[in-house]
N, C-alpha and C positions, 0 to 999 in steps of 0.2 A: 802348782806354781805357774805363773802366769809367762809364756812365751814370749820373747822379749825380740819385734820385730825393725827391722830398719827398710825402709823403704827408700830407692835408687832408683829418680828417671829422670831426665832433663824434663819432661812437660808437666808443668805445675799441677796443670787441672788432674793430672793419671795421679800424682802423688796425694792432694784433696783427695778422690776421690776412694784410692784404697785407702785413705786413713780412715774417712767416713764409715766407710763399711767394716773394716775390720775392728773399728773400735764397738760396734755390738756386739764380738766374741769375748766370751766373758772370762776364755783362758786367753786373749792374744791382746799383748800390749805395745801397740806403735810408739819407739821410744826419740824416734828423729826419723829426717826425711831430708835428702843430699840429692842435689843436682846432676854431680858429674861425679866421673871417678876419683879424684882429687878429694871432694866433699869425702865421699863412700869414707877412706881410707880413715880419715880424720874423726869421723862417726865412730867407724867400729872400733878403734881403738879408744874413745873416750865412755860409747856406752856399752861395748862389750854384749852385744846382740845377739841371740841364740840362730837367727835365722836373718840373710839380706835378703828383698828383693830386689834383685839387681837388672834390669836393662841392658842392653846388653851395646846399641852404640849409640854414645854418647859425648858431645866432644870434648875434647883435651886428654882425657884419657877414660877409655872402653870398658866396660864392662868385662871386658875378655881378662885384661889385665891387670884391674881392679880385683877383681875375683884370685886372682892367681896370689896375691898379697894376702889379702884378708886370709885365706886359707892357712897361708904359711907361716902368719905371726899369729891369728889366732885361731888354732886348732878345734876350739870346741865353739866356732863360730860357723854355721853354713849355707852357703849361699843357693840359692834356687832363681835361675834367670825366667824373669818375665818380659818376652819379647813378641815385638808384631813381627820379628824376622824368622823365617823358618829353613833359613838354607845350612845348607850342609855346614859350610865352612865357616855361622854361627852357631850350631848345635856343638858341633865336635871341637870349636876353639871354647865354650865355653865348660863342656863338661872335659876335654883335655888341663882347663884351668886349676879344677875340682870343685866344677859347681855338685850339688850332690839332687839338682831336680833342674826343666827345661817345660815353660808353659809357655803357650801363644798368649796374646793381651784378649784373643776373642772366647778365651776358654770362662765357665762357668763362673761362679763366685765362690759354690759351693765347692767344685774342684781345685779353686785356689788356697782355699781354710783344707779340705784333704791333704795337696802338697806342704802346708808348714805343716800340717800336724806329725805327717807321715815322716818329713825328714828332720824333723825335731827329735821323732825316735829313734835316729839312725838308719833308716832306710833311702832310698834310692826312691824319687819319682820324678815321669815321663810321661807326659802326655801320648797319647797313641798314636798323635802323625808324629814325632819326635821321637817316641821309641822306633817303628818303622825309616826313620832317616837313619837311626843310630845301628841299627842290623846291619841296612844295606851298606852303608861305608864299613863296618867290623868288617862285612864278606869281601867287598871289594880291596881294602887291602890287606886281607889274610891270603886273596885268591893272586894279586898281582903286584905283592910287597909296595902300596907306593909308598912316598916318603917325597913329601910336600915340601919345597924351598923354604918356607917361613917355620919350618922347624929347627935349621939353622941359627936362625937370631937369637939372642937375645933377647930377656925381660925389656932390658932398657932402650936396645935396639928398634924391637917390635912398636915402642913408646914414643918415641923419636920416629918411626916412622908415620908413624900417624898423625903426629903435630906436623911433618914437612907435609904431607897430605892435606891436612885441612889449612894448606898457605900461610903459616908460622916462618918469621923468617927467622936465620940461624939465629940472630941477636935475642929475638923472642923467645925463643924453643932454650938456648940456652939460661935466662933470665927463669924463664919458670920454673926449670930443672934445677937451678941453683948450683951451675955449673958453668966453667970456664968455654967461650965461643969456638974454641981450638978443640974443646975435647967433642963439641958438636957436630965439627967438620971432619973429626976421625969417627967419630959412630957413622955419619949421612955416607965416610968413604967406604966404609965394612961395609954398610947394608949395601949400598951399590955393586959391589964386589960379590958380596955372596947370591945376591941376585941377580947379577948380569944385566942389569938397567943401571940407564946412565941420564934420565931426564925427570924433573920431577913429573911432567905428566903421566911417566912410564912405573914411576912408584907409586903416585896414585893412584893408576890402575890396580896396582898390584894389592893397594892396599884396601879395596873396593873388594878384588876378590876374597883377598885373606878375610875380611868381615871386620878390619879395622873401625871403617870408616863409610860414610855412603856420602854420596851425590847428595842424596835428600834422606830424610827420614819415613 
C-alpha cells in the first residue's frame, strides 16, 4: 500500500521540488501540498495522510503547532519536520509537539525516503545532529530540572503570540481566529502576564527564541 504523503513549506519551489522527487517512489504518494499551518490543518483532515512533511516556521501559524493538532485529531497520521533550522528550541518544540522524526532540508534524498518509510512503520527517526541536540537538552534538563516559560501557555496562547509577533493587529489576529477582539486582548494580557513582558518588541523577542517565528527565514 502506497504511503500517502503531505507536504508543508511556505516556499513553493522546496514543495515542486519534493513532489518531483518523491513521486519516482513507487510506494510513496504525494497527496497535496499546503503553505502554512492553516493549509497543513485543512489538508490533513480532508486527505487523511499517513505521513506530513512539515516545516517547521512558517507564518500564520508554525509548524510547532500545526503539528501538535494534526497529532491529536488524527492519531494514525505522523508528522516528521523538515527544517533548515536546527536549534534547540525547534528541535524540542517540534518533537515536544509529537512530531515522530526531525531532518535538516540539507539532508540526503535517499535519507529523506529512510525517515517516511521508517516512521511509517512506527518508529522514531533523527537525523544525527538532531539526535545529538536532543541527548544534550534530555541531560541538561534531567541534570538542572529547567522548565522553560513558554511551557505555561497555551495551544492558543502560543498562536496568538506569533501572529502579534509577525505585526498582526488585534482586529487582524482576532478576524483570522474567528473570534471576538476582546477575547484577543484577554489572551495578548495572559501571555504578558505569564511571561513578564509588556512590549511587543519584548514578545517578539520571546517569540524568536521560543522558535515561533524568525526575523527572516
Amino acid at each position: 500500500m502506497d504511503i500517502k504523503v503531505l507536504i508543508v513549506d511556505d516556499h513553493k519551489i522546496m514543495r515542486e521540488g519534493l513532489r518531483k522527487l518523491l513521486r519516482n517512489k513507487s510506494n510513496i504518494n504525494v497527496v497535496g501540498e499546503a503553505e502554512n499551518g492553516r493549509e497543513a490543518l485543512k489538508m490533513a483532515k480532508a486527505y487523511n495522510p499517513n505521513i506530513v512533511l512539515m516545516d517547521v516556521l512558517m507564518p500564520e501559524l508554525n509548524g510547532i503547532e500545526a503539528t501538535k493538532t494534526i497529532v491529536n485529531d488524527s492519531p494514525g497520521t505522523k508528522v516528521i519536520a523538515l527544517s533548515s533550522h536546527g536549534g534547540k528550541e525547534f528541535v524540542t518544540g517540534m518533537l515536544g509537539a509529537g512530531a515522530s522524526g526531525y531532518l535538516l532540508k540539507d539532508c540526503a534524498f535517499d535519507e529523506l525516503v529512510d525517515a517516511i518509510e521508517s516512521v511509517n512503520s512506527k518508529h522514531t527517526y533523527l537525523s544525527r545532529e538532531i539526535a545529538d541536540i536532543v541527548v544534550n537538552e534530555y541531560v541538561t534538563r534531567f541534570q538542572f530540572g529547567v522548565r522553560e516559560k513558554e511551557e505555561e501557555l497555551t495551544s492558543r496562547e502560543r498562536e496568538v503570540l506569533q501572529l502579534i509577533s509577525e505585526g498582526y493587529s488585534t482586529r487582524q489576529i482576532a478576524e483570522s481566529l474567528f473570534v471576538s477582539i476582546k477575547t484577543i486582548e484577554s489572551h495578548r494580557q495572559r501571555i504578558m502576564q505569564k511571561l513578564n513582558l509588556f512590549s511587543v518588541p519584548e514578545l517578539t523577542k520571546h517569540a524568536i527564541k521560543m522558535g515561533l517565528t524568525a526575523l527572516e527565514k
